[in-house]
N, C-alpha and C positions, 0 to 999 in steps of 0.2 A: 752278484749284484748287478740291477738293471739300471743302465742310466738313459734316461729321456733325452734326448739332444733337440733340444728349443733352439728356434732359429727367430732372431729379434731383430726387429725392424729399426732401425734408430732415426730419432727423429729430424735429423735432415733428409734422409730417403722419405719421410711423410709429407715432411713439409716441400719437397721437389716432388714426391706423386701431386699432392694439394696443389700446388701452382700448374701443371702440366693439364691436371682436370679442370683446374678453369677457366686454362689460354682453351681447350678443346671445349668446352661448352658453351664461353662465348662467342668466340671467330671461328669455331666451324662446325658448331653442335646447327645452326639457324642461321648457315649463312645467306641461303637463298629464301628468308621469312619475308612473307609480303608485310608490309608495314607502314599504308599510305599513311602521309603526313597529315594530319587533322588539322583544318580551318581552326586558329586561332582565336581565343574568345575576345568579343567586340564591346564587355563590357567593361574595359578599363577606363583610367581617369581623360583618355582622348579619345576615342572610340566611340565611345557613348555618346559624347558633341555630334558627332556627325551627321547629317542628316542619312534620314530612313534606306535610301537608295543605295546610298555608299556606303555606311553601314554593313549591308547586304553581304559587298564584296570584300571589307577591309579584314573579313576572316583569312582571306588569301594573298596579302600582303606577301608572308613568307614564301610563297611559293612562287613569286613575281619576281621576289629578291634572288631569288636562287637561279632561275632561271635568265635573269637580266647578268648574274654572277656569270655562269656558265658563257654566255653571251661573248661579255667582257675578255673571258680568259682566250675562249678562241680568236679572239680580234688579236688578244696581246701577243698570240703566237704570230699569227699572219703579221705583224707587224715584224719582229724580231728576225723575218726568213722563215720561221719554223711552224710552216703553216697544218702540215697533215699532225706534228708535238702539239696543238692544243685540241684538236678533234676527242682522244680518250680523255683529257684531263676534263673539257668541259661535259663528257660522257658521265663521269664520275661524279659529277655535282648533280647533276640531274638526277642519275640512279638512287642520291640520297630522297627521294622523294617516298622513295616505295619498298627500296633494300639496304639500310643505312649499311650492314657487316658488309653486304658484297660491296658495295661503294669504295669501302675503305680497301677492300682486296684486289680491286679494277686501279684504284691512286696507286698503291700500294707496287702490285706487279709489273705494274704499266712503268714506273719511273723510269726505270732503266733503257726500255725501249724509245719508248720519248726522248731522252737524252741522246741515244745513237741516232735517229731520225732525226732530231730538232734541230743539232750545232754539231757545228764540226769545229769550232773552235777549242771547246771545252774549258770557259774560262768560266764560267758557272756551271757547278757540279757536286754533289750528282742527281741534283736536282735543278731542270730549268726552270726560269721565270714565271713561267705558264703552268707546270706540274708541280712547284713550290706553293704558290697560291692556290692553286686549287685543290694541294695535298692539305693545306690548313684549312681550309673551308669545307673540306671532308671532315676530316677532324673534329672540327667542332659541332659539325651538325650531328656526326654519328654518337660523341658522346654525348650530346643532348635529348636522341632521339634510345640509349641503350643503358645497361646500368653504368656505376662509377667501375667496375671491376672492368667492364671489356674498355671503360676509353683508358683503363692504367697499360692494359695489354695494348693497345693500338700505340699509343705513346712508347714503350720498349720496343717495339718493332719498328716504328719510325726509328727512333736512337739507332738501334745495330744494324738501321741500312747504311749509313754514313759509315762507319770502319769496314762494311763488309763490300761497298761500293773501292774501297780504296784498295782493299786488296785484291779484289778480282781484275778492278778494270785501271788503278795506278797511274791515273793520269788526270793532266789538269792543273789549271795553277792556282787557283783560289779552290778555297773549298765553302759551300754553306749548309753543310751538316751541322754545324755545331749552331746556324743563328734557326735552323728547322729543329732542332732539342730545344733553345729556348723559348722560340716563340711557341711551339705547339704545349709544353709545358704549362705555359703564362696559360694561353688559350683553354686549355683542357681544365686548368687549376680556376680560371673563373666559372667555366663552364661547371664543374661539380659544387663549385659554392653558392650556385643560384638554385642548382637544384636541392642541394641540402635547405635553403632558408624555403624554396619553394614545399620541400616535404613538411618541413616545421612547420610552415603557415597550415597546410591540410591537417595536420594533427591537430593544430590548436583550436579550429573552424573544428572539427571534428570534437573536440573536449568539448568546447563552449557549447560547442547543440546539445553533447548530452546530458552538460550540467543543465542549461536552458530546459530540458527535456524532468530532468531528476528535480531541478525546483519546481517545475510549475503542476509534476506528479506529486510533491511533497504538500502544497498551496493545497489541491486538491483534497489531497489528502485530510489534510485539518479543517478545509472546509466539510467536508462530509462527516467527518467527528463530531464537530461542533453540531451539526443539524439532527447528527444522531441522539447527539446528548439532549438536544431541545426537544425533538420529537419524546425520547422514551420519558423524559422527566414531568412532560407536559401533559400530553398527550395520550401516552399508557397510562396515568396516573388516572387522571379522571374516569377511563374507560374501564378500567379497574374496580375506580367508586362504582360505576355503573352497575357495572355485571355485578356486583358484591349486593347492592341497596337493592338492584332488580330481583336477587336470589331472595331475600329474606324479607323486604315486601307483602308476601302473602302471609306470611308467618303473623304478622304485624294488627291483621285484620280478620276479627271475627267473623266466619264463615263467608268468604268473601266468593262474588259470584263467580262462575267459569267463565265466562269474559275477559275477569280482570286477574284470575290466573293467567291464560294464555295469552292475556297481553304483555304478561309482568317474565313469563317463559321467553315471548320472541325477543323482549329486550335484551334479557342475558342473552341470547343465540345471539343474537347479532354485535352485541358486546364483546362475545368469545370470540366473533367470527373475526371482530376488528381485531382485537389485540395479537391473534393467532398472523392476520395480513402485515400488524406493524413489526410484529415480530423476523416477520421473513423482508420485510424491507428494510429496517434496520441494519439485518445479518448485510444483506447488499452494500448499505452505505457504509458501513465501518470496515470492513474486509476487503481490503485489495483484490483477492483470493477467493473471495466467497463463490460458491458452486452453490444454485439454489436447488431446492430439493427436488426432486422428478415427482411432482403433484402434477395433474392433469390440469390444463387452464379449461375453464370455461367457453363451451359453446353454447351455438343457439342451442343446440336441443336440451340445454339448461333452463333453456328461456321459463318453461313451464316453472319450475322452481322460483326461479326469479321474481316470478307475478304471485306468486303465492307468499312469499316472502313478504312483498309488498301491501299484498291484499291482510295481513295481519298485522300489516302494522298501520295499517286506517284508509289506504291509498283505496278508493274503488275503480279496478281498470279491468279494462278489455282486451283481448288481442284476436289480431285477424293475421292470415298467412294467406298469400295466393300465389298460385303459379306452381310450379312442381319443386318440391322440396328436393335437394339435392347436394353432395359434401360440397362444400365450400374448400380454399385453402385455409390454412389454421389461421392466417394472420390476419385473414378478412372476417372469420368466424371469430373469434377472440375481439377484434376490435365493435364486431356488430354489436355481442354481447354488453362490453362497456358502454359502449352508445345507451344503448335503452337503461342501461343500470342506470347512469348518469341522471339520463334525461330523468328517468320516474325520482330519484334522490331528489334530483331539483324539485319535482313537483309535491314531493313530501314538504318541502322545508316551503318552501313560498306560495305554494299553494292549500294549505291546509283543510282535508276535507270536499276536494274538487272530486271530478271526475278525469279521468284517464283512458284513449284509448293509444295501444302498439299495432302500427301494422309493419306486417315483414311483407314483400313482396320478390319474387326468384321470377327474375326475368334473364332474356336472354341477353350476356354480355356483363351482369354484375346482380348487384342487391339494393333494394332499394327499402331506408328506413324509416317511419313517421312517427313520430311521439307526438300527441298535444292530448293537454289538458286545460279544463277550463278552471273559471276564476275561483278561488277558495271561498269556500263556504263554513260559517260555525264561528265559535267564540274564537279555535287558537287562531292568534297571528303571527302571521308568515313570522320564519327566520330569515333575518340578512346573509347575503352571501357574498364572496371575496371575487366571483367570477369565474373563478380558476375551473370549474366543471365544465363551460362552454370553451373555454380553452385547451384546454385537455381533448374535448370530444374532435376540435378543430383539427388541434396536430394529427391524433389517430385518424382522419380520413385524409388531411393534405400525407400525411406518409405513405398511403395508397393509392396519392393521386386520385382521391376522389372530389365529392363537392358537397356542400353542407353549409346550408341556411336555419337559423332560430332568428325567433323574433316572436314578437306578442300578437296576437290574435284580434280581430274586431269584438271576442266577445270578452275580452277582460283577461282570456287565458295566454297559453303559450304554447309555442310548437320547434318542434325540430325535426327539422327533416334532411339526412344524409342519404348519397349516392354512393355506392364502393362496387368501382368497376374490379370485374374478373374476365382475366383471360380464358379466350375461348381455347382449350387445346385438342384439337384433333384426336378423333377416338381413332387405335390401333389397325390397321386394316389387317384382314384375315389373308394370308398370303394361298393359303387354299381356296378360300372364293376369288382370289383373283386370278388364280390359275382357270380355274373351272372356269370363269367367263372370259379371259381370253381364249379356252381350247373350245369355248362356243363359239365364239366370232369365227376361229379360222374355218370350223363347220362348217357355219352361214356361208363364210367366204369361199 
């Protein structure tokens, strides 16, 4: 019989690995991480008062304080005799600027030396005047500037320097190891409870934006529902009657002539064409999600269609093109298109009966559009309109940064006329003709 012999870890050996890996990855995994202190935000409830100027600088308050600290500690040595004892200590404040772990490891190593330089009394120990203050002022900078884990580690290494001071060096007659445990204690235990409410605060700025965010998607939401539900209820309905009464119309009338079939034909096409368009903007406005279908959008070289469109359904118009025909980019081609559709829709509805001319024009640097028609002629009269076509046509050229004037005509009619600049972009150069004509010039040359 074979026996496996497992060998089992117990969990105090894990939990002394676990502490061992954290003292080594916070105090000596990065101990020499650069980690300049960041300008302070100047938009609190005193900051903000300030005028513009100071302002400016009141980001750097904290690093005036440290420095003015530093300052301070070194006078406090020179005062006491122990002038070369505050040199490292005020060294160590400063270094929190840029390497808060080494900081703490410069307070840290340095005490002891400090102390055999600084007095030779040793009635303060084993920490002097000067290396006590500016061990706390390490302290609390470095746990403010690192996680809660490394200033729990910084605080235990402060504590075991005071019993390991007594026994190596046994001398002295006061001791204030036990008032550097409490106050750095005090100091470190405010210092992770500002940063805790400070984390809570960013979580909860952080929830509120994304409810902020979740309501005002949801708002939308139901308004786009709602417009969906008005458009299909309204809107398809009637277009619906349309196409249906346009279909069965001829049926209606004894031998009726080929005119008023194919008039009664474009109605439905254009009925199907509608309902087929509110269809797909619908799907847009109800669906968060919706992916519109891969149909080709409309360009000019639709435009022929377009006019024919129009030419049967009463509009008499014209078009002229000049200049050299040439691709467009899609969003300039797609919007020119809407343009002219617009403008002639308009001069169906308010012009009834008029004439119509389109010109396109391909110049160099953009496209240039003209719609006008003149005044309606015949019994029908115009339909009223909401506006919204001239407004529409507006956005589509201010989104291209173009320009675009309508307005009425001296002869009763109307015109519109848009600009839609395009970039010019440089044609490819041929890297072989430019060889060739540079290895002519060196020729010449």
């Amino acid at each position: 019989m074979h026996v496996t012999d497992t060998k089992t870890r117990s969990p105090e050996y894990a939990l002394a690995q676990g502490l061992l890996r954290g003292l080594r990855e916070e105090l000596f995994g990065d101990v020499l991480a650069y980690r300049l202190l960041p300008p302070m935000r100047t938009d609190g409830p005193v900051t903000r008062r300030l005028p513009g100027r100071i302002r400016a600088y009141a980001g750097y308050l904290p690093h005036a304080v440290l420095a003015a600290t530093a300052f301070w500690v070194a006078g406090l040595a020179w005062s006491t005799g122990a002038g070369l004892g505050g040199v490292v200590p005020a060294a160590a404040i400063m270094l929190t600027l840029v390497r808060p772990v080494a900081a703490f490891w410069l307070s840290m190593l340095s005490a002891p030396f400090v102390l055999v330089l600084g007095r030779g009394d040793w009635y303060d120990w084993p920490w002097t005047p000067s290396s006590f203050i500016a061990h706390l002022i390490v302290l609390v900078v470095a746990a403010a500037r690192t996680r809660p884990r490394a200033a729990v580690w910084m605080w235990v290494i402060t504590t075991l320097y005071g019993p390991a001071s007594q026994v190596v060096l046994g001398r002295g007659i006061t001791s204030n190891a036990f008032a550097m445990t409490a106050l750095s204690a005090f100091f470190l235990l405010v210092v992770a409870l500002l940063q805790v409410r400070r984390q809570a605060t960013r979580e909860v700025v952080a929830e509120r934006t994304v409810t902020q965010q979740e309501r005002s998607r949801r708002t939308l939401l139901e308004e786009r529902t709602t417009i969906a539900r008005e458009l299909h209820d309204v809107v398809a309905h009637h277009m619906s009657v349309v196409a249906i009464q346009a279909e069965a119309a001829p049926y209606r009338v004894e031998n009726p002539p080929p005119e008023l079939e194919q008039a009664f034909v474009t109605i439905r096409e254009n009925a199907v064409a509608a309902l087929a368009e509110l269809r797909r903007i619908l799907g847009v406005v109800r669906a968060e999600d919706y992916e519109a279908p891969d149909a080709p959008q409309p360009t000019l070289a639709d435009l022929d269609g377009l006019l024919a469109n129009v030419r049967d359904a009463g509009l008499t118009v014209e078009a002229a093109v000049t200049g050299a025909r040439r691709e467009l980019p899609q969003g300039v081609e797609l919007s020119a298109y809407r343009i002219v559709q617009e403008a002639l829709s308009n001069a169906l509805r308010h012009a009834p009966g008029a004439e119509a001319r389109v010109e396109v024009s391909y110049v160099l640097g953009g496209l240039g559009l003209r719609v006008v028609n003149g005044p309606p002629r015949g019994l029908v009269k115009p339909s009223p309109g909401a506006g919204h076509g001239i407004t529409g046509m507006r956005e589509r050229v201010a989104m291209l940064d173009g320009e675009m004037t309508a307005g009425p005509t001296e002869d009763g009619g109307y015109e519109v006329a848009a600009w839609l600049p395009v970039p010019i972009v440089p044609a490819p150069r041929d890297a072989a003709a430019d060889r060739a004509a540079s290895d002519r010039s060196e020729e010449v040359s």
